[in-house]
C-alpha positions in Angstrom: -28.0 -9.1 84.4 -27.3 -6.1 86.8 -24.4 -7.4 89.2 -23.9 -4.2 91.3 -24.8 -1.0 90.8 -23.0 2.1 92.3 -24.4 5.6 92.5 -22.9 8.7 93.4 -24.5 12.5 94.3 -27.4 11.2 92.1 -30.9 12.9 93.7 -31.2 11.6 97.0 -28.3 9.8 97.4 -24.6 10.4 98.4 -23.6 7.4 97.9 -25.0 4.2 97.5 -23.3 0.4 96.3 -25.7 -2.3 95.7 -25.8 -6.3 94.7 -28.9 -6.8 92.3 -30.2 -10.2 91.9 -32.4 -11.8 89.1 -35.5 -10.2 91.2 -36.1 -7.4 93.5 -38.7 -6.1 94.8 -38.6 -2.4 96.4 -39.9 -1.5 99.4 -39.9 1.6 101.6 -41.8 5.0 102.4 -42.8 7.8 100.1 -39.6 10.0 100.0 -37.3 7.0 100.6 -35.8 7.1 96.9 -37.3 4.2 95.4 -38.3 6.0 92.1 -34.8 7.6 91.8 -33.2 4.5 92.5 -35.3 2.5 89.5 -34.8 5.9 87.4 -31.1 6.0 87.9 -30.9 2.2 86.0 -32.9 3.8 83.6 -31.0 6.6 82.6 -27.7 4.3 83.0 -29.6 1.9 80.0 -29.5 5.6 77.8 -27.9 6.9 74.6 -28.5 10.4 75.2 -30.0 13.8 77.7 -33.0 12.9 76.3 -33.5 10.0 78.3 -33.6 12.7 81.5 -36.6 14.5 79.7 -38.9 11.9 79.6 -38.4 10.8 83.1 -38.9 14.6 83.7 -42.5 14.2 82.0 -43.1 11.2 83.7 -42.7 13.1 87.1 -44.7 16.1 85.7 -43.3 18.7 84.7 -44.5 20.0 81.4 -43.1 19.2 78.2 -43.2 22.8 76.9 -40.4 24.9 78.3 -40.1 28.8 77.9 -36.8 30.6 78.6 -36.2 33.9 79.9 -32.8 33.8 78.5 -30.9 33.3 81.9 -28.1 30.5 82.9 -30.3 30.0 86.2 -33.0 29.3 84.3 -31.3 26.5 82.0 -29.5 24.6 84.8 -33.0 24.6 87.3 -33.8 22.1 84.8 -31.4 19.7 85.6 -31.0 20.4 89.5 -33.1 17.8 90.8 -30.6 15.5 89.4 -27.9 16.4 91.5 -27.7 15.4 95.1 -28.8 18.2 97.5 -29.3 20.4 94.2 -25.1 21.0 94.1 -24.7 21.0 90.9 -20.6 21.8 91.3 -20.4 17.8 92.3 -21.0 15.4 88.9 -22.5 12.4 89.5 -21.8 9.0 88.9 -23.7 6.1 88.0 -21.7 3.0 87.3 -23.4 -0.8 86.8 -21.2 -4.4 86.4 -23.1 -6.9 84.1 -22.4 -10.1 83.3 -22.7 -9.8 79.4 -21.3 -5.9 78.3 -19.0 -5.8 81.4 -18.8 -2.4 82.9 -21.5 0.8 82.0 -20.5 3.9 83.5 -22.4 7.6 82.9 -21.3 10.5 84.6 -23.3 13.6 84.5 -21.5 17.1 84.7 -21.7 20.5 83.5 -18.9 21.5 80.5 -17.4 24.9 79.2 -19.3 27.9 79.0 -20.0 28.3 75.3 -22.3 31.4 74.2 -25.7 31.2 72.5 -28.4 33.3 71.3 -32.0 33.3 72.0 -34.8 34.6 70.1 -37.4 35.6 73.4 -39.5 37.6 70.8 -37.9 40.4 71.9 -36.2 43.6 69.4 -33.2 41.5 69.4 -31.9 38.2 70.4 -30.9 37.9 74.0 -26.8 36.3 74.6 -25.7 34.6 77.2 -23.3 32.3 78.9 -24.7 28.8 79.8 -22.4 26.1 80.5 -24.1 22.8 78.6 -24.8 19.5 80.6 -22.8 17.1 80.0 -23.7 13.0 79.9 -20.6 10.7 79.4 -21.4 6.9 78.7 -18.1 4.1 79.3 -19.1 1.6 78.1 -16.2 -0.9 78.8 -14.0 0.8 78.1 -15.2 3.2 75.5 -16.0 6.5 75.9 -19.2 8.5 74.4 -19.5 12.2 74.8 -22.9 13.8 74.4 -24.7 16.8 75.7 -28.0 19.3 75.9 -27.0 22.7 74.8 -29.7 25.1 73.7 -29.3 26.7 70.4 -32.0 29.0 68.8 -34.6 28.6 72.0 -34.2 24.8 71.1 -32.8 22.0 73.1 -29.9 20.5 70.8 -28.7 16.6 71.5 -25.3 15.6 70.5 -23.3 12.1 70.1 -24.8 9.0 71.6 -23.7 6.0 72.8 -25.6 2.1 72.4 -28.6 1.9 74.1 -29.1 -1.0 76.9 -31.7 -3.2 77.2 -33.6 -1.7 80.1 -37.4 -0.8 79.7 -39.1 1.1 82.8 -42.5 1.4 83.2 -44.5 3.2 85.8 -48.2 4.6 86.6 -47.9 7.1 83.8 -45.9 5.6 80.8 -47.2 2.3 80.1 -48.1 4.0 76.3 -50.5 1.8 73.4 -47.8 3.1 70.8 -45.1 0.4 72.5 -47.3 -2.2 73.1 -48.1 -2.4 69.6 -44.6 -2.4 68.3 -43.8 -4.8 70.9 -46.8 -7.4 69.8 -46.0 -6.5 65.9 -42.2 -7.6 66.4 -43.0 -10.7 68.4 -45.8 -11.1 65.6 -43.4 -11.2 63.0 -41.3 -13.7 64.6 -44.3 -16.0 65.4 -43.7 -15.6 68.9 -47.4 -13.7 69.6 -49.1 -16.7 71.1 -46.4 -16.5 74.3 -48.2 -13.3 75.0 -51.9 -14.8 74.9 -51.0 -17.7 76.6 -49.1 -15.5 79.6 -53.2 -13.7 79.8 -55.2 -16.7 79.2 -53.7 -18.3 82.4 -54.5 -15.6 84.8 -57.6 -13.9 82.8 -59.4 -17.2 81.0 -61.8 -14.9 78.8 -59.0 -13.9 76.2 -59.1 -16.3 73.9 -56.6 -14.4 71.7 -55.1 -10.7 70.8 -54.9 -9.5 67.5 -53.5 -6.3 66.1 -56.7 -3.9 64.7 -57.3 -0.7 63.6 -59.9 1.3 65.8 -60.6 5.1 64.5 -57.1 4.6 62.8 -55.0 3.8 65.2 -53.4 0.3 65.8 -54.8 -1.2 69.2 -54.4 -4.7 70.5 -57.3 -6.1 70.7 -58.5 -9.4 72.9 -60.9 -12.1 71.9 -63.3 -12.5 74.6 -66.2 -14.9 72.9 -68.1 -11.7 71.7 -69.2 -10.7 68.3 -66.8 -8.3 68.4 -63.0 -8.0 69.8 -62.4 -5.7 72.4 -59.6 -3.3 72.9 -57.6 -4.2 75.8 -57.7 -1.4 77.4 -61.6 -1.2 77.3 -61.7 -4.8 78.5 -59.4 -3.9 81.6 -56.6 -1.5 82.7 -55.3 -4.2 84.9 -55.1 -6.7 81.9 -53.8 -3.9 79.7 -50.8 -3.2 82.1 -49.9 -7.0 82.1 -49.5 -6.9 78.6 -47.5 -4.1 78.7 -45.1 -5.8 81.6 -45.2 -9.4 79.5 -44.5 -7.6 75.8 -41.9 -5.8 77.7 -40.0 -9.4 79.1 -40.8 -11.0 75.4 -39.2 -8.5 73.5 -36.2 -7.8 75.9 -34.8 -11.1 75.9 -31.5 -10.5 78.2 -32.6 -7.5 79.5 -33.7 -5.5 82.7 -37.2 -4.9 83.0 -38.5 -2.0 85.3 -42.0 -1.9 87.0 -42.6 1.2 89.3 -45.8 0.2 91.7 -46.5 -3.2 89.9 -50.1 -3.5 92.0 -51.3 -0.7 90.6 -54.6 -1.9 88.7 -54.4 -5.3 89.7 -57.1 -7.0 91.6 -55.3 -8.9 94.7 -56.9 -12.5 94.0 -54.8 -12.2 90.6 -51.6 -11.1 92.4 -50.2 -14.7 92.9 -50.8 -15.4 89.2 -49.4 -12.2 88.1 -46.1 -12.9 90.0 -45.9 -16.4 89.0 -46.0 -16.0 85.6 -44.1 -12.3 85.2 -41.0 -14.9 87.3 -41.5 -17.8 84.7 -41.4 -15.3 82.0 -38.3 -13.6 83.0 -36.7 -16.9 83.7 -37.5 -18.1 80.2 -35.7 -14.7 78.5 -33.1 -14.2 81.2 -34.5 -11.2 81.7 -33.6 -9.4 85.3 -37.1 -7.6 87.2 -36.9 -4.8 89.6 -40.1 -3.5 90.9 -41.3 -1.6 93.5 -44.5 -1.6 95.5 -46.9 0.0 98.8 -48.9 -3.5 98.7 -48.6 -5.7 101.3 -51.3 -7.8 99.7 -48.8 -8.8 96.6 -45.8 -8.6 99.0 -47.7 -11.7 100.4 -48.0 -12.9 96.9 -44.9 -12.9 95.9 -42.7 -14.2 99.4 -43.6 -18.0 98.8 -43.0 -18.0 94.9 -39.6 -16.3 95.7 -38.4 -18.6 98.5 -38.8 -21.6 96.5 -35.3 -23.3 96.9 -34.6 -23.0 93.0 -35.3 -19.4 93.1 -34.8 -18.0 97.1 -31.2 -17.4 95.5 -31.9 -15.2 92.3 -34.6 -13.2 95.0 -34.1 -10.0 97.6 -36.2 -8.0 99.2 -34.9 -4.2 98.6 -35.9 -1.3 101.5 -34.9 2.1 100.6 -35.0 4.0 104.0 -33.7 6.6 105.4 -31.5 6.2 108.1 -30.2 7.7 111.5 -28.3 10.1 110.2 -30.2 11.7 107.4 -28.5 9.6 104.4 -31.3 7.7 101.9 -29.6 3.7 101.9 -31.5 0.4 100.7 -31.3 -2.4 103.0 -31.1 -5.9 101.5 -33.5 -8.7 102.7 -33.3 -12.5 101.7 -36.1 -14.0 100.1 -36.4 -16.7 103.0 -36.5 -13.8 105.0 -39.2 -12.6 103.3 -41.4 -15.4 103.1 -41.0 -16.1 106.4 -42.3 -12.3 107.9 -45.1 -11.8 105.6 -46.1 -15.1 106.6 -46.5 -14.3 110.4 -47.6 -10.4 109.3 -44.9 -8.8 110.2 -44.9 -5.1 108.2 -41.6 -5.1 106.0 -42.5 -2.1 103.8 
């Protein structure tokens, strides 16, 4: 589990130092820096740049890049990165856990190197580009790798051990992981955890099985027809609950990330979702860090939070923006929580 986590000139904030608790949910106004905050853990959990690209996707900007064959060019892919787009300043992002100790990246630009680009032109195009830099310590251990381009190509080198941190938001939760998520917990005869997990909050799966459909391997749900059903025909609010349980199953120890956890889930199955995503992750040990705009599972959540055996693994997490400009998160207690939802007081 995530102890503290630190971050330095990292997109919208200067500087910000943090306890983290078994769960936390995120709060706080468009703007306010709750993806970046669940994105920097993320990247932290890396081995490589290539980490950055996906989240880059994820926000959506295209995969297919084109160069014009200019330094500018290279580095306005990275800028948002950097706090108030000054890329001179290297940022920091530094966690303490309580089984690998210490995890440390820092992001930074290195020494100009020269390359050459083929832009379809009479002759390939040189120039000077300094190559990004992303340094994992790893208590104690260093591991140097970096994103140069070579040949009109992005080009990855070293990589350091990858954490166990899965994030998923609005636009990643993929069929490709789910499946190699159920086929490993398959293997291990662990697959009825995940039908169970449904059956209690959605009593028409009687079971999931791994199936081809035009090919490609689906999971697919037992619902009492002559015929199973994909998931993700049957429901995109049951599909993304398999997604967040497979994730907790098969990351035993880990951290989990949810970005907008209500999204696709009806609000009379919010209490059930919470309840058993907390038993779950109790279970595995695994640590859950979510964000939501819901008020609805806000109220869902508060009372299954404050119970005494839990109220102290549990915070409330507001990213805001405070009186002088700076983006900070504010920690509330899960008592607290409980106790102003309960009375409707707003604490997004």
């Amino acid at each position: 589990m995530i102890n503290r986590l630190e971050l330095r000139k990292f997109r919208c904030f200067e500087h910000l130092d943090l306890s983290l608790k078994r769960f936390n949910i995120l709060v706080g106004e468009s703007g306010s820096g709750k993806t970046a905050f669940m994105e920097s853990v993320f990247m932290l959990g890396g081995s490589s740049p290539e980490i950055y690209f996906r989240i880059r996707n994820w926000r959506g900007f295209s995969r297919n890049i084109t160069f014009t064959g200019t330094r500018e060019q290279y580095q306005s892919l990275f800028r948002d990165l950097f706090y108030k787009f000054n890329q001179d300043e290297g940022i920091v992002i530094r966690s303490q856990d309580d089984r690998y100790g210490s995890r440390k990246l820092e992001i930074a630009y290195g020494e100009l190197e020269d390359y050459g680009l083929d832009l379809e032109g009479p002759s390939p195009h040189a120039f000077k580009i300094s190559p990004i830099n992303f340094k994992w310590i790893i208590d104690g251990t260093v591991h140097n790798t970096s994103a140069s381009v070579k040949e009109g190509k992005f080009s990855f080198s070293g990589a350091a051990p990858v954490a166990p941190v899965s994030y998923y938001n609005s636009v990643n939760v993929g069929v490709f992981e789910s499946v190699s998520a159920f086929s490993a917990l398959s293997k291990h005869y662990r697959a009825d955890a995940l039908v169970g997990a449904i059956a209690a909050i959605y009593p028409q799966v009687k079971g999931i099985t791994l199936e081809l459909v035009s090919g490609d391997a689906v999971l697919c749900a037992d619902v009492g027809l002559n015929e199973k059903i994909p998931l993700g025909e049957l429901s995109g609010g049951i599909s993304k609950f398999a997604a967040y349980t497979l994730a907790i199953l098969a990351n035993p120890g880990g951290v989990v990330l949810i970005d907008e956890i209500e999204d696709g889930v009806y609000y009379k199955n919010m209490p059930d979702v919470w309840r058993s995503l907390v038993t779950l992750c109790l279970r595995e040990e695994v640590q859950l860090i979510v964000s939501t705009h819901s008020y609805e599972f806000l109220q869902a959540a508060a009372p299954i939070l404050a119970r005494e055996e839990i109220a102290k693994e549990s915070q409330l997490l507001r990213a805001e923006i405070d009186e002088n400009g700076n983006n900070v998160i504010r920690k509330i207690p899960a008592q607290a929580l409980d106790a102003a939802t309960s009375r409707d007081f707003e604490v997004r």
